[in-house]
C-alpha positions in Angstrom: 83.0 115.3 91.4 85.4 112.6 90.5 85.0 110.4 93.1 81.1 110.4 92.4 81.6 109.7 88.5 84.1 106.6 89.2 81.6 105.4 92.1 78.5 105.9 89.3 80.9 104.3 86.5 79.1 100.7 85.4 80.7 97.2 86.4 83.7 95.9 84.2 85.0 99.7 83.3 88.7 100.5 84.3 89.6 104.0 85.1 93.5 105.0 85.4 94.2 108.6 87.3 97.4 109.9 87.6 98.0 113.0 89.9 101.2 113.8 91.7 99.2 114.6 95.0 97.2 112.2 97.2 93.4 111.2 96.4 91.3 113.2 98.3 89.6 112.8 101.3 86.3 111.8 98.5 88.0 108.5 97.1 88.7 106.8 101.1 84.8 104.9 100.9 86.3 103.4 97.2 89.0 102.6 98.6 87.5 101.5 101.4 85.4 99.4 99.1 88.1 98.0 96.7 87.1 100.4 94.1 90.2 102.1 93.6 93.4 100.9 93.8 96.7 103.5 94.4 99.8 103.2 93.2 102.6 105.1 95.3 105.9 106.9 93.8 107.7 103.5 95.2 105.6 101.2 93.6 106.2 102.5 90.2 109.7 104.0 90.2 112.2 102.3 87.4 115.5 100.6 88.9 118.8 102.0 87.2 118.4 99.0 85.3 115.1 99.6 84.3 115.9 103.0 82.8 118.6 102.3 81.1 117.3 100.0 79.2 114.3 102.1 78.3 116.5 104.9 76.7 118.9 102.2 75.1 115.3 101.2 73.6 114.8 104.8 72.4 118.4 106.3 72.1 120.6 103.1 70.9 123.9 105.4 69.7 124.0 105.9 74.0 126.0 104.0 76.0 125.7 102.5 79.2 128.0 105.1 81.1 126.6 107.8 79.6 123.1 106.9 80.1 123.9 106.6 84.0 125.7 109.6 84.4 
């Protein structure tokens, strides 16, 4: 049922889907078509760096070591 409301969706509309599982078997022809694009685990992960800096962002009394332990 997804896979036929993105493939009926009209031009210049952007969907995002987030699911912990692979698309099903449904979303391969909009793939298949550059309709859909994935985005794997590896694609998206943050580097140590990354995170860090994120919760420094959002929890500044935290320090470095404590953050990465």
């Amino acid at each position: 049922m997804l896979a036929a409301g993105l493939d009926a969706g009209p031009d210049g509309i952007h969907f995002v889907i987030i699911s912990r599982n692979e698309p099903p078997v449904a979303f391969a022809r909009l793939q298949a078509q550059d309709r859909i694009n994935l985005l794997h685990q590896n694609e998206i992960r943050f580097t140590l760096e990354e995170a860090t800096e994120l919760v420094q962002g959002r929890i500044p009394d935290l320090d470095t070591e404590q953050i990465q332990a």
